[in-house]
N, CA and C atoms as a LAMMPS dump frame, in Angstrom:
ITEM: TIMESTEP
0
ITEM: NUMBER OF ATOMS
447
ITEM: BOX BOUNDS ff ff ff
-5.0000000000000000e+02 5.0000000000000000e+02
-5.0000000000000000e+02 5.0000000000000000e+02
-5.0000000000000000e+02 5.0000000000000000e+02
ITEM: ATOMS id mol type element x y z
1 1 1 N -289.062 -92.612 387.757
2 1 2 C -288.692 -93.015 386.415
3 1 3 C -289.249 -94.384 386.056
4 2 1 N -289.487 -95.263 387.136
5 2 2 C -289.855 -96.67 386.77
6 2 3 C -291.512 -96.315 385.781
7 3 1 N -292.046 -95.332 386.555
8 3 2 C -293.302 -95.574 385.818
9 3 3 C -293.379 -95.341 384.545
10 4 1 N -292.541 -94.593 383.484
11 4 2 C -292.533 -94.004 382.551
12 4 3 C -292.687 -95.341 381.33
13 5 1 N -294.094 -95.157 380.685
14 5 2 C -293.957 -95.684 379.568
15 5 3 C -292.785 -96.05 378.515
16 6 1 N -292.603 -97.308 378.283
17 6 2 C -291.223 -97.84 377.796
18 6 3 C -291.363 -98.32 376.177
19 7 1 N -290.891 -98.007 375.611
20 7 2 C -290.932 -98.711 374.112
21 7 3 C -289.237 -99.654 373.449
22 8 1 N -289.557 -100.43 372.72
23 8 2 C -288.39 -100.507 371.981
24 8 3 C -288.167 -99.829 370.756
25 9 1 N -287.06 -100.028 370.05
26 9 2 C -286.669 -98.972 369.029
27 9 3 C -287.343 -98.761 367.829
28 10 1 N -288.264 -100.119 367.508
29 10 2 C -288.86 -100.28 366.083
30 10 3 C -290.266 -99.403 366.861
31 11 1 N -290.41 -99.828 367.87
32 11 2 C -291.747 -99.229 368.378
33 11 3 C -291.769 -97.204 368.472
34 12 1 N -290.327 -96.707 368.77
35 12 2 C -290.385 -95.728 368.536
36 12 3 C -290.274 -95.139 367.205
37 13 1 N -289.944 -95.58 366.061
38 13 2 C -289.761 -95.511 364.731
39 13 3 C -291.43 -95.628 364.416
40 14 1 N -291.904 -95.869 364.92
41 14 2 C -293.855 -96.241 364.674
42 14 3 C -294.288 -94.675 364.877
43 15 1 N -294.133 -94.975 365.976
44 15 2 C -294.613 -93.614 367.055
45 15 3 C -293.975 -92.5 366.23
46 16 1 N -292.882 -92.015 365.426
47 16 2 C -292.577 -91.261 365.118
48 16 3 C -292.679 -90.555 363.967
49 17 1 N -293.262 -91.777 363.425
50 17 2 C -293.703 -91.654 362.316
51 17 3 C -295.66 -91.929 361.985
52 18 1 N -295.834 -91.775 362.901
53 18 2 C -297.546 -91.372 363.039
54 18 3 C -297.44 -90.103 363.848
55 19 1 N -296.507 -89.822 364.256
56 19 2 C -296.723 -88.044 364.862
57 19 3 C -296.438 -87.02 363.541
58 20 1 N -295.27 -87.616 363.071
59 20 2 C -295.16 -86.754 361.615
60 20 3 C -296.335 -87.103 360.457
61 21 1 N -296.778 -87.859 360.605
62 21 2 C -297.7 -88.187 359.526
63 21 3 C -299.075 -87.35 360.219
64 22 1 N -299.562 -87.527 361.206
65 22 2 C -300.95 -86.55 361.44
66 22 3 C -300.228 -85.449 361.686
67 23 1 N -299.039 -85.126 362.191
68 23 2 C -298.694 -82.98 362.069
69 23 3 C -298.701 -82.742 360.684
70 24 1 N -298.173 -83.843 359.738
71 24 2 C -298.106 -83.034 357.946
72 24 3 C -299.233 -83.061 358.033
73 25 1 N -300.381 -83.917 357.759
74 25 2 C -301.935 -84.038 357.221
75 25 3 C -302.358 -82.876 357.489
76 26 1 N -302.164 -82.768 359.097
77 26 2 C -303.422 -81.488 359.777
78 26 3 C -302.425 -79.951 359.042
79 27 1 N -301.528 -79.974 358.876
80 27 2 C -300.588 -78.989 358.597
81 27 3 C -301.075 -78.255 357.304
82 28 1 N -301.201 -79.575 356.393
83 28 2 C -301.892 -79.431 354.904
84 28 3 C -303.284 -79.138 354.508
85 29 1 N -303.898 -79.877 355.516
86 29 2 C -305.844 -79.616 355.006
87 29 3 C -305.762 -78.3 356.066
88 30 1 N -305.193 -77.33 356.908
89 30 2 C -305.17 -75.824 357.358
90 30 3 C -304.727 -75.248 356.27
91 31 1 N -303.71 -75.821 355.092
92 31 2 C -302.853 -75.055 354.15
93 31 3 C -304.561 -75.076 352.64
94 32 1 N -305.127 -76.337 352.515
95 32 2 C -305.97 -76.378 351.84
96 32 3 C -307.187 -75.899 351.805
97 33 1 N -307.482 -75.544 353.299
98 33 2 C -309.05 -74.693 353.773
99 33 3 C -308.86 -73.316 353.402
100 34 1 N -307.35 -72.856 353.659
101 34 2 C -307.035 -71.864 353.202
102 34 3 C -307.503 -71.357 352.024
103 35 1 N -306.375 -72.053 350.526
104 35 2 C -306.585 -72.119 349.357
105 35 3 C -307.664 -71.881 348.888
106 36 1 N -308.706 -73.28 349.429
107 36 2 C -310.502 -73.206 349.1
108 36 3 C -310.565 -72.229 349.334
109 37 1 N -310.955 -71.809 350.246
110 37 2 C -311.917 -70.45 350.863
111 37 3 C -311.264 -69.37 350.077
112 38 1 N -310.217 -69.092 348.995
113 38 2 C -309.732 -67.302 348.529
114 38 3 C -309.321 -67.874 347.375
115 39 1 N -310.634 -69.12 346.474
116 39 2 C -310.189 -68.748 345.255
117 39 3 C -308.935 -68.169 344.589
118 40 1 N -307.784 -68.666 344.08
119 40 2 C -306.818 -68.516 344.134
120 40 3 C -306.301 -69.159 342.763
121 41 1 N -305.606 -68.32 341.913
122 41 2 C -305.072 -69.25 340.663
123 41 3 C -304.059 -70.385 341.1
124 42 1 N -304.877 -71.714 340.534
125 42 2 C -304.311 -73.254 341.393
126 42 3 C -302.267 -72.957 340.449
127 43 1 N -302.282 -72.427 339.749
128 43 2 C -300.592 -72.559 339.127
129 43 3 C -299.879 -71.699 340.687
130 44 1 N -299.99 -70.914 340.695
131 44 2 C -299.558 -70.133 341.787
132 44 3 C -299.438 -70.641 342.713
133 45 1 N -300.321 -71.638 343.432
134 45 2 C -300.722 -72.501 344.876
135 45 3 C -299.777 -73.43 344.74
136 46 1 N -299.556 -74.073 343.338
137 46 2 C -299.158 -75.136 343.52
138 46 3 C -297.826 -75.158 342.998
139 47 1 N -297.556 -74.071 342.548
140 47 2 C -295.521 -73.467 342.518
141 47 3 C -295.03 -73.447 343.879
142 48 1 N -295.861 -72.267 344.4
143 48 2 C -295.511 -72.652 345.637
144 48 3 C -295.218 -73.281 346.877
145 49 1 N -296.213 -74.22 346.469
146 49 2 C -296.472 -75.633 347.65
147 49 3 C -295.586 -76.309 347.093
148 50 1 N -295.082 -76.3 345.808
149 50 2 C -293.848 -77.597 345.579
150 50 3 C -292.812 -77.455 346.013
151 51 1 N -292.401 -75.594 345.703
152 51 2 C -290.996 -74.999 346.071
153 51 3 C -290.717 -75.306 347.776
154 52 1 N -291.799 -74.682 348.425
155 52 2 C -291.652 -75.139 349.722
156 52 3 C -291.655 -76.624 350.39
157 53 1 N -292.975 -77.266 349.578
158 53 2 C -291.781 -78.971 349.934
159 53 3 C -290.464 -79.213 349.444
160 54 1 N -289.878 -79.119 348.565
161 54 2 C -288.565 -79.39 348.13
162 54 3 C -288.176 -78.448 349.113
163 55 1 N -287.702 -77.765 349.521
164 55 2 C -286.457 -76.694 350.386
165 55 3 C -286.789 -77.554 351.613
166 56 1 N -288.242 -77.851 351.975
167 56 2 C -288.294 -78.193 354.233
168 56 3 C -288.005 -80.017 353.609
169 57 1 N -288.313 -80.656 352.557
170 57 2 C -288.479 -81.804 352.902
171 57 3 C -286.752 -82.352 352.658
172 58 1 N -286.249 -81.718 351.696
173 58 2 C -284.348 -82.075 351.07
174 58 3 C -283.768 -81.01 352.109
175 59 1 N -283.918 -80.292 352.551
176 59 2 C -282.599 -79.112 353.43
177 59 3 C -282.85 -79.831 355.078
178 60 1 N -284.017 -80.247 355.386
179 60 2 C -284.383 -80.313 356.841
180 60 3 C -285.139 -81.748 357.044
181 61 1 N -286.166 -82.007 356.546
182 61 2 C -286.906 -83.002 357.288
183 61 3 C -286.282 -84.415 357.036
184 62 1 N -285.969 -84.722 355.872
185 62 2 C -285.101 -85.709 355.54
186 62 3 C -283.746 -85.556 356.616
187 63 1 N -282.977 -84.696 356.515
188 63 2 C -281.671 -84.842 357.577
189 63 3 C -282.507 -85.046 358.713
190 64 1 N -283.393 -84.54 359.34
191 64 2 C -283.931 -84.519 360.987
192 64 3 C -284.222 -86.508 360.829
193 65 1 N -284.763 -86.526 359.716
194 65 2 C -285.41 -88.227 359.349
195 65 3 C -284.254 -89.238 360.054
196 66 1 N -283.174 -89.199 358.992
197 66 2 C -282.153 -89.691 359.244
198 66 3 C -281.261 -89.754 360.459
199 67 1 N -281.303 -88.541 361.583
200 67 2 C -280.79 -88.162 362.653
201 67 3 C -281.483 -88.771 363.409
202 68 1 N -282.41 -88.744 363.419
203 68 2 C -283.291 -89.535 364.733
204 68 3 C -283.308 -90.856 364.489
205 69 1 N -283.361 -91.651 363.218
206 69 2 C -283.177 -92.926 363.322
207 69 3 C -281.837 -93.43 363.564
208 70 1 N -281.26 -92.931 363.185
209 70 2 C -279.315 -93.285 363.976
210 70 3 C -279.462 -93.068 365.475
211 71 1 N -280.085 -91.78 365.546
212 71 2 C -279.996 -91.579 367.449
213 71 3 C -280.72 -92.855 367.73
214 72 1 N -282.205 -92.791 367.61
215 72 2 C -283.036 -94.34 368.343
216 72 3 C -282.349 -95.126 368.184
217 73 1 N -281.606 -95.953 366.954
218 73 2 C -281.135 -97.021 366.513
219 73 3 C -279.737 -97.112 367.807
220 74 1 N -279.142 -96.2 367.528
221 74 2 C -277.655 -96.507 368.18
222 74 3 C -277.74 -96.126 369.834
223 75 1 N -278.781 -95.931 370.205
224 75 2 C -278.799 -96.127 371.948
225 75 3 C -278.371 -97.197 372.582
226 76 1 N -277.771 -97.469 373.588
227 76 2 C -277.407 -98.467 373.455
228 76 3 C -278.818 -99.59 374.606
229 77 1 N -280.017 -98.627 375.333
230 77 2 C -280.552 -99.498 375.869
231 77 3 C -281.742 -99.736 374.925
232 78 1 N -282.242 -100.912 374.381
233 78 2 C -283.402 -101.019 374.354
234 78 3 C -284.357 -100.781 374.084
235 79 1 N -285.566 -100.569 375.288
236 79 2 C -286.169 -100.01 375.361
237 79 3 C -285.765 -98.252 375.839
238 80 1 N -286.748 -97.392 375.499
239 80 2 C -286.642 -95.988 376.186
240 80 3 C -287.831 -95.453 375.793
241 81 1 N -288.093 -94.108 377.031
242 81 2 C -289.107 -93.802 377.115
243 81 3 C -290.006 -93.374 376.101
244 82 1 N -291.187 -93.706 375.56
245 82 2 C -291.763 -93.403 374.216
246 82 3 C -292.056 -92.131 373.312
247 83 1 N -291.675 -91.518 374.208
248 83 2 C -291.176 -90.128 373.814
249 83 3 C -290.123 -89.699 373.27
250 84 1 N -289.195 -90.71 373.437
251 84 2 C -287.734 -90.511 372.67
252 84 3 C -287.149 -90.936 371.639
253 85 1 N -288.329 -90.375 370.953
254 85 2 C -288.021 -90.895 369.512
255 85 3 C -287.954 -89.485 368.824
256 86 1 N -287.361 -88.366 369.644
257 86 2 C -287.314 -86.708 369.686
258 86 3 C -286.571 -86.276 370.435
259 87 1 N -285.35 -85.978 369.874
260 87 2 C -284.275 -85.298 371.576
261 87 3 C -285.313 -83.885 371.931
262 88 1 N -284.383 -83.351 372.868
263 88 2 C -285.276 -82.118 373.31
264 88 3 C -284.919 -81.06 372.373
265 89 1 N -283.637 -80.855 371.55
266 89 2 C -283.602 -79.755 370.665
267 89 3 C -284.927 -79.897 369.951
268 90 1 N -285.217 -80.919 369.277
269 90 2 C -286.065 -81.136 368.354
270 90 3 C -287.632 -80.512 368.884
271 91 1 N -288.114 -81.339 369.992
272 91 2 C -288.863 -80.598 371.001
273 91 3 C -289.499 -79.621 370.956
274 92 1 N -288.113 -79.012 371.275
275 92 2 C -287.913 -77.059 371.359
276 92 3 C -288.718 -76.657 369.835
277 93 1 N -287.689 -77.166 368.811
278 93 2 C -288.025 -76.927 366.915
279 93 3 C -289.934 -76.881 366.856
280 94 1 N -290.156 -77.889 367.394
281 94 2 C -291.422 -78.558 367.067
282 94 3 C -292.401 -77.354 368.009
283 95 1 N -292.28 -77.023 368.545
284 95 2 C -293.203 -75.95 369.736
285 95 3 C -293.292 -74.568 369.125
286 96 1 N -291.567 -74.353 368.952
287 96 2 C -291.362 -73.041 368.24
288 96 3 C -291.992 -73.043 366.712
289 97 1 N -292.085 -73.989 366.069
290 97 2 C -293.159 -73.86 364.444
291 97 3 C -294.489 -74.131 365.048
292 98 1 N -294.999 -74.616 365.994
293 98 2 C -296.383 -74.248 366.227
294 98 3 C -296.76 -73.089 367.109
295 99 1 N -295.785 -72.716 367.545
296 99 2 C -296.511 -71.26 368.129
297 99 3 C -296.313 -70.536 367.05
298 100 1 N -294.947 -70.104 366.143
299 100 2 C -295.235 -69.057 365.158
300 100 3 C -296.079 -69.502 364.108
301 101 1 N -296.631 -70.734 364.175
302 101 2 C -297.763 -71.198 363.071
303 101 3 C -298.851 -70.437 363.534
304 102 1 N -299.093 -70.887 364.563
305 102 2 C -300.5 -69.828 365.062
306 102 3 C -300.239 -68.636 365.581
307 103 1 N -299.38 -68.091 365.579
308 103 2 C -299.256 -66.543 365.865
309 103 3 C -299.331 -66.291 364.653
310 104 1 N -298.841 -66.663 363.634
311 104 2 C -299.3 -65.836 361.845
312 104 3 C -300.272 -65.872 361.812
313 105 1 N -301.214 -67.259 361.471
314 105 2 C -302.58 -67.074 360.802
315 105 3 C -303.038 -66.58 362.256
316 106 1 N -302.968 -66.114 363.056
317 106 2 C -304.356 -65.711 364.104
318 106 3 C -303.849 -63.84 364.275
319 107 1 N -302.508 -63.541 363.933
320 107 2 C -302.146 -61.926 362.975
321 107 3 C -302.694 -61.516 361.836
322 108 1 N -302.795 -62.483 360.904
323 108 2 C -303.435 -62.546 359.067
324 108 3 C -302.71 -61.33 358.694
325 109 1 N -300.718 -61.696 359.275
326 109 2 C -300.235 -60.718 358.822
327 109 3 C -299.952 -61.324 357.274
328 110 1 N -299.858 -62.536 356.628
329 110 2 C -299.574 -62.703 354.973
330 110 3 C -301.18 -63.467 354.349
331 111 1 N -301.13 -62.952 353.059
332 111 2 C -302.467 -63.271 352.638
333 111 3 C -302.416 -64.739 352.633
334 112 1 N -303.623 -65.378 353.063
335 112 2 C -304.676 -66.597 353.451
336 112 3 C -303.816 -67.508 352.383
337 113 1 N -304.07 -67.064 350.605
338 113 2 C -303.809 -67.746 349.932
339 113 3 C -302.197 -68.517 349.991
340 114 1 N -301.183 -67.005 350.188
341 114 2 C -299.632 -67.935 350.13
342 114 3 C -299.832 -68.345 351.253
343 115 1 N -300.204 -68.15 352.248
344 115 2 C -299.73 -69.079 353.815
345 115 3 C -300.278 -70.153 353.512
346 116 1 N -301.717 -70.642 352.968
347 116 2 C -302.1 -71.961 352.672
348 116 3 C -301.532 -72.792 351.629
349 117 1 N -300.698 -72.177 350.987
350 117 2 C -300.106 -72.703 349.729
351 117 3 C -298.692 -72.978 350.745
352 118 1 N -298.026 -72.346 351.145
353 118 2 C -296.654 -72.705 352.26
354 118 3 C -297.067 -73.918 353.016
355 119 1 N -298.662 -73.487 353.742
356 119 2 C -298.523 -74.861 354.971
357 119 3 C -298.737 -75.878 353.669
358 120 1 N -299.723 -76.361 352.803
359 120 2 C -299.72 -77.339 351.93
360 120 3 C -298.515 -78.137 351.379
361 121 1 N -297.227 -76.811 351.147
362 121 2 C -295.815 -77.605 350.768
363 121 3 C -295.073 -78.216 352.535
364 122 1 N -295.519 -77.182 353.416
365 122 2 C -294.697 -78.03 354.558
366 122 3 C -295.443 -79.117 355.174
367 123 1 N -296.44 -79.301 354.961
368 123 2 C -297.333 -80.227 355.382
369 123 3 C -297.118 -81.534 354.377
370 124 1 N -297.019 -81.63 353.126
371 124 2 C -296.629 -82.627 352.486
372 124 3 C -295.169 -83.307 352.831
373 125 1 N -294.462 -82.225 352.888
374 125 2 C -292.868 -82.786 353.662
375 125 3 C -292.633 -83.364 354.91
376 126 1 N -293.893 -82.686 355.814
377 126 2 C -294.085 -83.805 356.921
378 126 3 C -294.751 -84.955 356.657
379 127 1 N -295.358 -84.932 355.999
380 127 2 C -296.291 -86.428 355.811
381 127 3 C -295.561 -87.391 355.037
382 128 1 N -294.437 -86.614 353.833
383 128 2 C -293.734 -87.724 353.474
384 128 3 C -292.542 -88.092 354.595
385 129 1 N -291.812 -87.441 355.416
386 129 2 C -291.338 -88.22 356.386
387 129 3 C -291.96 -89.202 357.393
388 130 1 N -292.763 -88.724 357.514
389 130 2 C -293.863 -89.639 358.589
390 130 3 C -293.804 -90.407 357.577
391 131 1 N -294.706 -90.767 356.586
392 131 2 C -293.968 -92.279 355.382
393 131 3 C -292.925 -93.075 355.685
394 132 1 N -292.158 -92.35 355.565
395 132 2 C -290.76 -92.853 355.288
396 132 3 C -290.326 -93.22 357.368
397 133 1 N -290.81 -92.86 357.944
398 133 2 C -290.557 -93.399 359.404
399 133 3 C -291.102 -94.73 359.725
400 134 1 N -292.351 -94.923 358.884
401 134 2 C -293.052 -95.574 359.227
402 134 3 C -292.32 -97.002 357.925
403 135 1 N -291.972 -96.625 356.913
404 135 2 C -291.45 -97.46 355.946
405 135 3 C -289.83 -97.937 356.701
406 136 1 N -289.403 -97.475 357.669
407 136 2 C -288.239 -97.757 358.292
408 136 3 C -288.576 -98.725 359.846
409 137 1 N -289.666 -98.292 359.737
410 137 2 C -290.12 -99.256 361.165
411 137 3 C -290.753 -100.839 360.327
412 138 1 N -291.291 -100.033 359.653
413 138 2 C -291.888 -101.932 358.915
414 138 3 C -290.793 -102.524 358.269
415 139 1 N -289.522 -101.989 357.727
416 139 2 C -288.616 -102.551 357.502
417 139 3 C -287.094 -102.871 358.357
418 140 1 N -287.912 -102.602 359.623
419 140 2 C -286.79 -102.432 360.615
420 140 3 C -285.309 -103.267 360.53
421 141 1 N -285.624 -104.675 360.275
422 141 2 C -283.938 -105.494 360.257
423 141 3 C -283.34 -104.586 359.353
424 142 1 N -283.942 -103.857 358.22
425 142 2 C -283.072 -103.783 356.835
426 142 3 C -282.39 -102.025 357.52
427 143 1 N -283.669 -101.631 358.142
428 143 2 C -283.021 -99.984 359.102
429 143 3 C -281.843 -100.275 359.444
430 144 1 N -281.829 -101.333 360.786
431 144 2 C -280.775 -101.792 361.459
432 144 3 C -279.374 -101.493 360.095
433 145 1 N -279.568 -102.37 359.421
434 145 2 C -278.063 -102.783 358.727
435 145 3 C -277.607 -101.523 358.446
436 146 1 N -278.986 -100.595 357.442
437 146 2 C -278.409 -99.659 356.922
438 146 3 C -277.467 -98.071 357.782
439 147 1 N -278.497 -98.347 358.984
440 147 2 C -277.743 -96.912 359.938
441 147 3 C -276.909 -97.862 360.806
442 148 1 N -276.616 -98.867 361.397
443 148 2 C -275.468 -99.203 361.779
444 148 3 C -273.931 -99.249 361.423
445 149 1 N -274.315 -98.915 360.091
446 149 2 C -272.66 -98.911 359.284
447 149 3 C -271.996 -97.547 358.931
């Protein structure tokens, strides 16, 4: 255990928010190569990509946002390993949407166009949390006050 890379809490609030910020990006330009490539009426693409950010980014990614910065914040050591800025449920969450991510598109069981229009809305909802992780780490004293109470 000694060897295990160590961070402190603002440092995992970094880290956690550059993992969510490149999984939304890459999430979105797969949702946008899509789109491109099957010509697609842009009203349709982009009903959809909104509906699906609003439901993953207000029902889920925001609460997951908030949960993990209370968990990091309220540990009581320190530093911890730089990886734990993710319990293992979460982990689990995060493995299980990338395997059934690539078990769909590599089935092409739903057409190209809505799956790229879906990843585009869940991919924006990750990237705005990754934002907002990263807007909680650069504002870390003000984090502190606010999830300590």
């Amino acid at each position: 255990m000694g060897n295990i890379i160590k961070a402190n809490k603002k440092t995992l609030l970094l880290v956690a928010g550059l993992v969510w910020l490149v999984a939304g990006f890459r999430v979105f330009t797969l949702g946008q190569i899509d789109v491109n490539n099957n010509n697609a009426n842009i009203i349709i693409i982009l009903g959809i990509a909104i509906v699906v950010y609003y439901l993953f980014f207000n029902f889920i990614f925001s609460k997951m946002l908030k949960k993990h910065i209370k968990r990091i914040l309220s540990h009581e050591s320190e530093r911890r390993c730089i990886f734990a800025f993710f319990d293992k449920k979460s982990y689990i969450i995060m493995g299980c949407m990338m395997f059934f991510g690539i078990t769909i598109r590599s089935l092409n069981i739903f057409n190209p166009v809505y799956l790229g229009s879906f990843y585009m809305g869940l991919g924006g909802a990750l990237f705005t949390s990754g934002v907002l992780f990263l807007i909680n780490c650069f504002n870390f004293e003000n984090t502190k006050l606010k999830y300590n109470n």
